[in-house]
MIVEXMI-777447 format. One record per residue (C-alpha): residue in three letters; y negated, z negated, x. Coordinates in pm, 1 decimal. Last residue first. Example, Ala and Ser with C-alpha at 12.3 -4.5 7.8 and 13.67 -1.06 7.14 Angstrom:
BEGIN
{SER,{106.0,-714.0,1367.0}}
{ALA,{450.0,-780.0,1230.0}}
end
This chain:
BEGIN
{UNK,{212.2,-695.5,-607.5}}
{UNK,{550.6,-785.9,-414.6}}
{UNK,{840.4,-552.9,-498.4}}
{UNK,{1072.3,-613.0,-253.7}}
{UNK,{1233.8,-428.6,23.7}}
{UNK,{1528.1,-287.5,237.9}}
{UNK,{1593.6,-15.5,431.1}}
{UNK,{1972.3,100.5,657.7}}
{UNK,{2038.4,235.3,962.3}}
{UNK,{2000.3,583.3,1125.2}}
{UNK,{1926.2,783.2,1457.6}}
{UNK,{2260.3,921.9,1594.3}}
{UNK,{2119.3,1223.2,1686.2}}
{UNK,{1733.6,1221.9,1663.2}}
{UNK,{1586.9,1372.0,1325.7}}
{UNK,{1673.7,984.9,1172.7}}
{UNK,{1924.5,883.4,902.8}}
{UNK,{1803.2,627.2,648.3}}
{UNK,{1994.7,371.9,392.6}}
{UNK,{1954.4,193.5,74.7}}
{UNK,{1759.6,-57.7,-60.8}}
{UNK,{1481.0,-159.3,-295.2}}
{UNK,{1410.8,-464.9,-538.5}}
{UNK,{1200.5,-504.4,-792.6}}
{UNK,{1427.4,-434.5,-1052.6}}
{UNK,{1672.5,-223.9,-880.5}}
{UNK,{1582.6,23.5,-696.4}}
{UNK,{1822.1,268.1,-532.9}}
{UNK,{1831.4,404.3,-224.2}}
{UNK,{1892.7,723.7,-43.4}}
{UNK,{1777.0,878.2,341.6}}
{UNK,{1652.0,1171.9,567.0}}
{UNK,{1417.4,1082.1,775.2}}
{UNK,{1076.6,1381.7,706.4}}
{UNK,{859.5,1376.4,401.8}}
{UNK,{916.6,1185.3,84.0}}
{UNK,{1119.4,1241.1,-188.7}}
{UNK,{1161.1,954.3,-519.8}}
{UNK,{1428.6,1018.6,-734.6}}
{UNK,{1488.1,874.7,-1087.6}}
{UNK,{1239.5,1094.8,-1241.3}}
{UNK,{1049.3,1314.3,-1004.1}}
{UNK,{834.3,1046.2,-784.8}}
{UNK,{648.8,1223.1,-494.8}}
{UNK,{607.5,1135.9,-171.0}}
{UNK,{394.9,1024.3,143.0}}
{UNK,{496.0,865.9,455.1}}
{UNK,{241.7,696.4,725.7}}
{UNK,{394.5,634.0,1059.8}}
{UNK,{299.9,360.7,1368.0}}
{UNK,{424.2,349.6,1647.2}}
{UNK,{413.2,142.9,1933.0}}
{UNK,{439.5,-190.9,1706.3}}
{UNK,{722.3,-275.5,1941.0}}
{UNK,{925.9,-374.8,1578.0}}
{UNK,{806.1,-1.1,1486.1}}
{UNK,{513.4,54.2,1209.2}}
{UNK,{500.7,166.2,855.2}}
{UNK,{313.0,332.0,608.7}}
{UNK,{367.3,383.5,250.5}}
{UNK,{222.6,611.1,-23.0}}
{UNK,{459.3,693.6,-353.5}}
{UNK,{302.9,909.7,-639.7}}
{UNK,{482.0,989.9,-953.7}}
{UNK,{320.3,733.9,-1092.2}}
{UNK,{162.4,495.3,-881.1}}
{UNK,{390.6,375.0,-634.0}}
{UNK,{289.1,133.3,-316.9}}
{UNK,{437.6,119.1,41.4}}
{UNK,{552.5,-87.3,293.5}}
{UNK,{830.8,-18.9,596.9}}
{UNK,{823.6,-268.2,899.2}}
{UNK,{1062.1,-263.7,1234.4}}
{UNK,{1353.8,-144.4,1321.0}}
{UNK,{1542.2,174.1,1505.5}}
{UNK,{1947.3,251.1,1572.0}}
{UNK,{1948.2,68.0,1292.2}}
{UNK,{1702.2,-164.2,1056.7}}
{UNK,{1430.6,-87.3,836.8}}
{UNK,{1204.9,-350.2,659.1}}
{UNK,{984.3,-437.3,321.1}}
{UNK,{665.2,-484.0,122.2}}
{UNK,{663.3,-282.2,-185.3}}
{UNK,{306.5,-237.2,-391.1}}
{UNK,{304.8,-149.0,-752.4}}
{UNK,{31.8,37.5,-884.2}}
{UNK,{-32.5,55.9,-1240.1}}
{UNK,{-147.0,362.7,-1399.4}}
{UNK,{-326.3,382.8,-1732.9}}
{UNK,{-619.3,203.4,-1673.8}}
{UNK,{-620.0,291.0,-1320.6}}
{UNK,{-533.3,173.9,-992.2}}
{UNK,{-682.9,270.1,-675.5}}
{UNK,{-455.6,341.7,-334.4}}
{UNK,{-530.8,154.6,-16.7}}
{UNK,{-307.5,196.8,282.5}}
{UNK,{-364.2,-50.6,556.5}}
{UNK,{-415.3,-122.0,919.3}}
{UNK,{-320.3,-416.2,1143.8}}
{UNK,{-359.9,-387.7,1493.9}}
{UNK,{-520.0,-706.2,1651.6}}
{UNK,{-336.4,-941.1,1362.3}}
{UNK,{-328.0,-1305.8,1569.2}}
{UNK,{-712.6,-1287.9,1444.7}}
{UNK,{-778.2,-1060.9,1160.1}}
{UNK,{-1005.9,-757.6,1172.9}}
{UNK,{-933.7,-489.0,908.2}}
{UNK,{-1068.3,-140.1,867.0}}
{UNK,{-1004.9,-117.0,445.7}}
{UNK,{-1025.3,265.1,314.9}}
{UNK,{-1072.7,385.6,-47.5}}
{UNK,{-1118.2,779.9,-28.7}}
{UNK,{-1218.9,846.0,-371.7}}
{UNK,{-1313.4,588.0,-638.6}}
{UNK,{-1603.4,820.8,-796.9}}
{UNK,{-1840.6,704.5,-598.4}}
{UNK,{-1629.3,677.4,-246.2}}
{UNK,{-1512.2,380.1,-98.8}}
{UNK,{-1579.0,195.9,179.0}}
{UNK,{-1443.3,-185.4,297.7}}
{UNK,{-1491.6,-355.7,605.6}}
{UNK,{-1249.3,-640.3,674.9}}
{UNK,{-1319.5,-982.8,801.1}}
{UNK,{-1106.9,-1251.1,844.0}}
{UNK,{-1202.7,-1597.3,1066.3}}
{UNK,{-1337.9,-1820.3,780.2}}
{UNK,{-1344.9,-1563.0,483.5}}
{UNK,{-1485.9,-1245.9,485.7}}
{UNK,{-1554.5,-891.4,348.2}}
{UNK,{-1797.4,-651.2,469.5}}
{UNK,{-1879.3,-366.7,329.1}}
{UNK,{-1864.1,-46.7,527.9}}
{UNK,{-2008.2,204.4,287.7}}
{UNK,{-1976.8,149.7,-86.6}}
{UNK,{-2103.7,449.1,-300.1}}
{UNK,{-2199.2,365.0,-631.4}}
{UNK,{-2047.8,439.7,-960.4}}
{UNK,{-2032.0,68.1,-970.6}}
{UNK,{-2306.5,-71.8,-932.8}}
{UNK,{-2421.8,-326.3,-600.0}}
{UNK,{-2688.0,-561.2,-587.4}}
{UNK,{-2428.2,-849.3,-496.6}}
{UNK,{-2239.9,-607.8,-303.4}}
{UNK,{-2394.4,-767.2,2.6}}
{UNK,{-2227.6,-1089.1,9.0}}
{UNK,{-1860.7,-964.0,-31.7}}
{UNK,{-1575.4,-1267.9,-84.8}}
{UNK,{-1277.6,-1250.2,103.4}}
{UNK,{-905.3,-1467.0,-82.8}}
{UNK,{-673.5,-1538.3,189.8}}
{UNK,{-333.3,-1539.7,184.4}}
{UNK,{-54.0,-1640.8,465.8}}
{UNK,{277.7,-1530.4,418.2}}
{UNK,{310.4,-1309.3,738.3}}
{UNK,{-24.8,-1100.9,559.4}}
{UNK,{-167.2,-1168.5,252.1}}
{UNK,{-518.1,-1050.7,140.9}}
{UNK,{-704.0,-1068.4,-157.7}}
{UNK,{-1028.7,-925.9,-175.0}}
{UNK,{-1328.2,-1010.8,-410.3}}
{UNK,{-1608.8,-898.9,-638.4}}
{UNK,{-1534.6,-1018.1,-968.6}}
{UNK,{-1805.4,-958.4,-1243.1}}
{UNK,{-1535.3,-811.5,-1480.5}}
{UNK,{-1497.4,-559.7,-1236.0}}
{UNK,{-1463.1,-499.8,-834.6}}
{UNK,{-1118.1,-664.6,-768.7}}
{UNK,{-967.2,-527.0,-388.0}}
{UNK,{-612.4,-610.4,-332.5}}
{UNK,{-426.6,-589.9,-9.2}}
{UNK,{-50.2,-661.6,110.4}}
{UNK,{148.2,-788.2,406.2}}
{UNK,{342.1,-700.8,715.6}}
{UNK,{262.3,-759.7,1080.7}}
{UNK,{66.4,-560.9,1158.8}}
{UNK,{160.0,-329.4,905.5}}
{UNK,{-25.0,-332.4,523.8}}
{UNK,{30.9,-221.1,178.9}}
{UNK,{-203.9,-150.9,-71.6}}
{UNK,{-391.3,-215.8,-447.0}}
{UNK,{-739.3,-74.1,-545.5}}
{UNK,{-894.4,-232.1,-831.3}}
{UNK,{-1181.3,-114.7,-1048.1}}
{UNK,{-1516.7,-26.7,-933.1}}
{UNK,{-1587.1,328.2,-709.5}}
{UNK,{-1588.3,519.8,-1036.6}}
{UNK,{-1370.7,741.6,-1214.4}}
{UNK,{-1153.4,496.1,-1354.4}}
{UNK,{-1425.8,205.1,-1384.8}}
{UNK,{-1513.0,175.8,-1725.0}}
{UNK,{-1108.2,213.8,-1818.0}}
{UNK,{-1049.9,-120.9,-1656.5}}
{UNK,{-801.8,-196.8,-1427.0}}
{UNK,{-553.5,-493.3,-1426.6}}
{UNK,{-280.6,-204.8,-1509.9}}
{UNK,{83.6,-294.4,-1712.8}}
{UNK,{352.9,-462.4,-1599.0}}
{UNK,{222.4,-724.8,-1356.3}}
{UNK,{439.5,-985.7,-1141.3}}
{UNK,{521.5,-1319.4,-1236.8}}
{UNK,{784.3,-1167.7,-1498.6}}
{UNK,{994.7,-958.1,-1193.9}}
{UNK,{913.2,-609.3,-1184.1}}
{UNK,{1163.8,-326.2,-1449.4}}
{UNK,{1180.6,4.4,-1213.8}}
{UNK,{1113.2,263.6,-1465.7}}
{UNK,{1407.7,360.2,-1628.3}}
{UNK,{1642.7,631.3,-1495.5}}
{UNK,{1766.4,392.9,-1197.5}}
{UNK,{1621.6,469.4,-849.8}}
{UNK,{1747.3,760.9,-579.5}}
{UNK,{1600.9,746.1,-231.5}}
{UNK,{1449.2,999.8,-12.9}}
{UNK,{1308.9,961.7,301.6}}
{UNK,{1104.1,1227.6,545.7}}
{UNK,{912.2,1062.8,828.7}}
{UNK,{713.9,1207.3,1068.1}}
{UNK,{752.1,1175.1,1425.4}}
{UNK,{547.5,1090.4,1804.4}}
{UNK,{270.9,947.9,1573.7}}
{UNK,{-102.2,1002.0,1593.9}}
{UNK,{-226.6,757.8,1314.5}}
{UNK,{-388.5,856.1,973.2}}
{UNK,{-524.6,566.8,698.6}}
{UNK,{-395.2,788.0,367.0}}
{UNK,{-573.1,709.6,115.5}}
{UNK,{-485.6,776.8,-268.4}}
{UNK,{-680.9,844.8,-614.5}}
{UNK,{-398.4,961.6,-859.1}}
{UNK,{-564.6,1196.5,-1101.7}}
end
């Protein structure tokens, strides 16, 4: 089962967007993975590695708790920074993590997840970054996630990021005001991929997405774009 979070924002609309990719699964670039870095001992616990997408600005997340790594790797407006977690030192997985913390120099995020790997959420606090916020989902041993950092443009702009697991596709973006913010959801059938509410089409190719968007407002539309980077 795909083990998703959704990190939930009052927004003045929800997004629908569909876009079309090739048959095949999308083929990522050779410095990027192909198959999962999780370990089957952890799949139905709260160990493993949990991959997402961030807005505010725009970046990614990874959390690595197995093979005696406990860490988080951040990157956000091309700077990364790799948090280290003091108090899961006594920590097993299969355990409950509540609120731990996660730093390095001036970045600290609080991380919880559930025991069996359920209901991952990161509440981060980076300077120059007041309102970032993140979608976590966890990887398995037999289902990679890939994580896609990109932009809309139009009669509207700003940041569009998600990460596919399957047939599962979670994403959130955020306005160039950064007044709103919008998580989007879908499902993967093949060589379409349907979310819920803008209408739109793509294609990906390798790791690369585009296509274009039309809005519920008249006249509301433009054109996505993105990359596959984790």
């Amino acid at each position: 089962m795909n083990r998703t979070v959704l990190i939930r924002f009052a927004a003045p609309l929800l997004l629908t967007v569909a876009f079309s990719c090739g048959k095949d699964e999308p083929a990522p670039s050779s410095t990027l993975p192909t198959t999962p870095e999780a370990v089957s001992a952890h799949d139905n616990k709260s160990g493993g590695v949990y991959k997402g997408a961030i807005v505010g600005s725009s970046g990614v997340i990874k959390v690595t708790l197995q093979k005696s790594v406990i860490e988080m790797v951040i990157t956000i407006d091309n700077t990364t920074k790799t948090l280290t977690c003091a108090t899961l030192s006594a920590w097993t997985s299969g355990e409950l993590i509540h609120n731990a913390l996660f730093t390095a120099d001036d970045w600290e995020v609080l991380f919880s997840v559930g025991a069996t790997g359920t209901g991952a959420t990161a509440n981060l606090n980076i300077p120059d970054h007041p309102d970032a916020e993140a979608v976590l989902t966890k990887e398995t041993s037999k289902k990679i996630v890939r994580v896609f950092e990109g932009t809309y443009a139009g009669s509207e702009t700003g940041i569009w990021n998600f990460t596919v697991q399957d047939a599962v596709l979670s994403g959130i973006s955020r306005s160039e005001d950064g007044l709103t913010t919008i998580l989007f959801d879908g499902l993967v059938n093949e060589t379409t991929i349907t979310l819920t509410t803008i209408q739109g089409s793509g294609t990906i190719s390798g790791d690369n997405v585009s296509g274009t968007w039309t809005g519920s407002t008249a006249g509301s539309s433009g054109t996505w774009t993105g990359k596959r980077i984790l």
